[in-house]
C-alpha positions in Angstrom: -37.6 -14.3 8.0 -40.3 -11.8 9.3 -40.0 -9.2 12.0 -41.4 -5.7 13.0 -38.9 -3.1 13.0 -40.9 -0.1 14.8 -44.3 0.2 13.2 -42.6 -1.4 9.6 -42.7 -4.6 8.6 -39.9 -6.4 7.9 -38.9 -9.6 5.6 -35.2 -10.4 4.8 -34.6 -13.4 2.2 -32.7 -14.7 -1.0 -33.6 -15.2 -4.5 -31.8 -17.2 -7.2 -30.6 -15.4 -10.6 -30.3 -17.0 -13.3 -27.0 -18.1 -13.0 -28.0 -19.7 -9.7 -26.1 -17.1 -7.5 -28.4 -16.4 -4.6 -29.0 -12.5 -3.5 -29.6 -11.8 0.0 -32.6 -8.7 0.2 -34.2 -6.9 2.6 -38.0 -5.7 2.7 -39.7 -3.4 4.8 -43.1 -1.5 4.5 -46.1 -2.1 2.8 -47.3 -0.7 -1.2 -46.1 -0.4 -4.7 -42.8 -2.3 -4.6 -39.5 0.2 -4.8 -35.9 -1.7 -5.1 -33.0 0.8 -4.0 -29.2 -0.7 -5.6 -26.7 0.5 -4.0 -23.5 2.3 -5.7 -19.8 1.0 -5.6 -18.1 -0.8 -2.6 -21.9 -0.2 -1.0 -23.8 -3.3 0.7 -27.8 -3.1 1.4 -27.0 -1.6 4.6 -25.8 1.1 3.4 -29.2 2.1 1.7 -31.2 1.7 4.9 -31.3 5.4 6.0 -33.3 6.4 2.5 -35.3 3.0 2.6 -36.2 3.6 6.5 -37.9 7.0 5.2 -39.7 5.8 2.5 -40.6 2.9 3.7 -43.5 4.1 5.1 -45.4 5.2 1.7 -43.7 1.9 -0.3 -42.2 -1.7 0.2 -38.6 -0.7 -0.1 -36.3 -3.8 -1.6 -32.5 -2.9 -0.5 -30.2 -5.5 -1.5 -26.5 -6.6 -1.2 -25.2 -7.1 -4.8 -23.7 -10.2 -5.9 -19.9 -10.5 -4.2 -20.9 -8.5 -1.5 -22.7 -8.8 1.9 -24.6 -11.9 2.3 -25.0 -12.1 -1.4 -23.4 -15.1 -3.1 -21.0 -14.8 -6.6 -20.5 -16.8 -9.6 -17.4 -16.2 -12.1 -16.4 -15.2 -14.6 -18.1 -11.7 -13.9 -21.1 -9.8 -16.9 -23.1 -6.9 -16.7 -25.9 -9.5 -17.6 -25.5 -11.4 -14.5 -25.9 -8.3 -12.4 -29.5 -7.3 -14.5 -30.7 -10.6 -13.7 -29.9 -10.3 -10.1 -32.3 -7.0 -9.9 -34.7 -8.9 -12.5 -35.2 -11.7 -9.9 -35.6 -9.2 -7.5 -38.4 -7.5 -9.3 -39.9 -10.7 -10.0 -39.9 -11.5 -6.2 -41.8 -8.5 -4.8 -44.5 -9.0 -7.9 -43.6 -8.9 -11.4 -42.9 -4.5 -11.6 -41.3 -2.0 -9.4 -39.8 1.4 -9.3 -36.1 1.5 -8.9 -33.6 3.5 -7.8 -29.6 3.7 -8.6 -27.1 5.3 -6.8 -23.7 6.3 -8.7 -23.0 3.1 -10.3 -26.2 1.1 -9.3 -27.4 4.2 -11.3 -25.7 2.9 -14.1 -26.7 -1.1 -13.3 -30.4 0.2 -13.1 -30.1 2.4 -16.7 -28.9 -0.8 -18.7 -31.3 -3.1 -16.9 -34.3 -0.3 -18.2 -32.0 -0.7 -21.1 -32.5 -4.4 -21.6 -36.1 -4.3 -21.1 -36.8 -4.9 -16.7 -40.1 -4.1 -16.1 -39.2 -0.9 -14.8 -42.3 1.2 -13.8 -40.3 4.3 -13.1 -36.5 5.2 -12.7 -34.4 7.8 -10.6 -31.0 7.1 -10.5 -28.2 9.7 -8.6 -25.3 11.0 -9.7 -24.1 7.8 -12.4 -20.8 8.3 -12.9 -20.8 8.9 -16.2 -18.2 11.7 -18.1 -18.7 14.0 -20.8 -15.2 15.4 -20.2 -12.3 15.4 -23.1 -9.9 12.7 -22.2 -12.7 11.0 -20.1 -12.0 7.4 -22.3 -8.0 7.6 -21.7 -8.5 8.3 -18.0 -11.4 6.0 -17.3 -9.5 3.4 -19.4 -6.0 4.2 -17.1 -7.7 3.6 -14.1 -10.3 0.5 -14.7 -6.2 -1.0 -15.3 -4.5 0.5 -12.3 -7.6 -0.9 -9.9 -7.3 -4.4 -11.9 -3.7 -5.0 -11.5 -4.2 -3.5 -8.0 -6.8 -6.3 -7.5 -5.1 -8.8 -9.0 -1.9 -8.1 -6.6 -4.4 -8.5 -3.8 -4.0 -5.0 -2.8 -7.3 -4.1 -1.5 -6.3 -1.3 0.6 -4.4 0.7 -2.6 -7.7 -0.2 -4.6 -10.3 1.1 -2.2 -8.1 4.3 -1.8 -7.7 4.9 -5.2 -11.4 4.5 -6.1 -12.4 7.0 -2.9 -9.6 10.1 -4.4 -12.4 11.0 -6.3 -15.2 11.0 -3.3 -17.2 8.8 -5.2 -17.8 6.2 -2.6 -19.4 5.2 0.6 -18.6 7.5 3.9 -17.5 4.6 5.7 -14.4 3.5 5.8 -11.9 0.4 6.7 -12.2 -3.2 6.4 -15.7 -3.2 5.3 -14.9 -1.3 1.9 -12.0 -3.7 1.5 -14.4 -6.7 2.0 -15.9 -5.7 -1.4 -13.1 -4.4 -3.1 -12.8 -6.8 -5.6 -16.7 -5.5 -6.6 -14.6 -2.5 -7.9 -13.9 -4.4 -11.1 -17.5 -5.1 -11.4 -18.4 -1.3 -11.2 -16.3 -0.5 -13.9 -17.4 -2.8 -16.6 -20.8 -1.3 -15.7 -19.5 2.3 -17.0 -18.4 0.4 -20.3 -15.5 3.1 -22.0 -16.9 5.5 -19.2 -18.7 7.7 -21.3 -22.2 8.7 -21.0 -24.0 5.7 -22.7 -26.2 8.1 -25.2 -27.3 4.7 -28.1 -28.2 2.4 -25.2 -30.1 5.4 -22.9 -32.5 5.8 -26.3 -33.5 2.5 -25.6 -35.1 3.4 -21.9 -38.8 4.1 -22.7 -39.7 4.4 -18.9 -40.4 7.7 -17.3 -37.1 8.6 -15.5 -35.2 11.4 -13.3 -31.7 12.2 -12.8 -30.5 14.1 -10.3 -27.8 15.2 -8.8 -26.7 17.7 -5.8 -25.4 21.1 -6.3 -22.4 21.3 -4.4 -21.1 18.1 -6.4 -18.4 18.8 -9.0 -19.6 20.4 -12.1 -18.3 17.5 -14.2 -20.9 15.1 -12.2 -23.4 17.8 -12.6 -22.6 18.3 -16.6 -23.0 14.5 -16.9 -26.1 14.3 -15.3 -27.9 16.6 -17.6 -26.5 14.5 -20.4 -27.6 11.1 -18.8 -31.3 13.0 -18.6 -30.9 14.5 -22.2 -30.1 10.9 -23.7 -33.3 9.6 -22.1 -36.5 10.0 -24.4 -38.4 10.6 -21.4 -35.9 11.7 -18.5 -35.4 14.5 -16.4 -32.9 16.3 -14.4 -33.0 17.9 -10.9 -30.3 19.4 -8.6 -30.8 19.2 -5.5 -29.5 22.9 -3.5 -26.5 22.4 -1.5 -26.3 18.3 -1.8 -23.2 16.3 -2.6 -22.5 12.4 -3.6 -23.4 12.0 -0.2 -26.7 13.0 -0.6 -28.7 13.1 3.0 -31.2 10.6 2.7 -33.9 13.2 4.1 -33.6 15.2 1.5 -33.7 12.4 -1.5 -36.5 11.0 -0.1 -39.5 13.7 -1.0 -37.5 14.0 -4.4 -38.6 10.5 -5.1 -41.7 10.0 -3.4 -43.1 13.2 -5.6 -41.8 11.5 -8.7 -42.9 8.3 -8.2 -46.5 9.2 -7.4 -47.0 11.8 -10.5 -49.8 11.2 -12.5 
């Protein structure tokens, strides 16, 4: 479907992954094509503050991942499944694209460069990786609790454990539990929850990192080592900015990197 939104135009749809699952998108303005994924317990919605900015200059792809949104889902649940959602989406808006990952769609848009997505150029934000001792027993402590919470159909206890750490969405309520479940699905993105070093060699696409400077220095530590790990990333802080980065202040970040020469 077509529409004007203000001066920008405007096309929502679906495309089928490989599996067959179909994943509802969004695309407004005109140019090189630019797909924003969205972090944990996040729909496409909640992307649409950045993507109304930089919509403008490029045609912005925000989408609901699958098990989430409009989006549909298809069991068991692999990191595979979830590259070749954002690999049908790149195919959709013409074959390449910049991309953009959020906390974990960081991480989702890191192995999809990874495994070879035509991937013109990368930023991802704050991908909640750890370079902390203990990091492994911890990350592996709580990818249990929020599974046996899941499993017990506690949604509720499993969005409020995820958000102790102020790692997710502002909004709050029903919505996050809607997607709760999705939780699991972050997780096995982080693998052992350790920064990824072997499989970041791998990314030969120019890439940035960046995170904000009020975050905790463990995010900010990480993020250097995400951007170290990379053979051709870099790493930015952004002055006074947190997980909840303001949209107005991301956008130039990107819009300088992607149009380098």
């Amino acid at each position: 479907m077509d529409e004007m939104s203000g001066t920008l135009h405007r096309v929502r749809g679906r495309v089928r992954s490989a599996d067959g699952t179909r994943i509802a998108y969004e695309r407004r303005g005109e140019g090189a094509p630019l797909v924003l994924v969205g972090g944990a317990l996040s729909t496409g919605g909640t992307e649409r503050p950045l993507a109304d900015l930089l919509a403008p200059h490029y045609a912005v792809v925000t989408y609901d991942r699958r098990g989430r949104g409009s989006s549909g889902d298809t069991g068991p649940y692999g990191v595979r499944r979830e590259i070749d959602d954002l690999a049908a989406l790149i195919e959709e808006v013409g074959g390449r694209a910049f991309v953009h990952g959020v906390s974990s769609g960081g991480a989702l848009a890191l192995a999809a460069a990874a495994g070879g997505l035509p991937i013109e150029r990368l930023s991802v934000f704050e991908p909640p990786f750890s370079t902390e001792a203990g990091a492994r027993d911890a990350f592996t402590w709580k990818r249990r609790r929020l599974a046996g919470l899941l499993d017990g159909g506690q949604r509720g206890a499993a969005v409020e454990l995820f958000l102790r750490e102020g790692a997710g969405p502002a909004q709050e309520g029903p919505q996050l539990e809607a997607v709760a479940h999705t939780l699991a699905y972050d997780h096995a993105l982080l693998g052992d929850g350790t920064v990824p070093a072997a499989r970041l060699g791998r990314v030969h696409t120019r890439a940035l990192v960046v995170d904000g400077g009020a975050s905790p220095a463990r995010t900010r530590r990480a993020a250097m080592a995400v951007a170290r790990a990379l053979p051709r990333g870099r790493h930015r802080t952004l002055t006074g900015q947190t997980h909840q980065v303001a949209p107005h202040v991301l956008a130039p970040v990107l819009g300088e990197f992607f149009e380098e020469e």
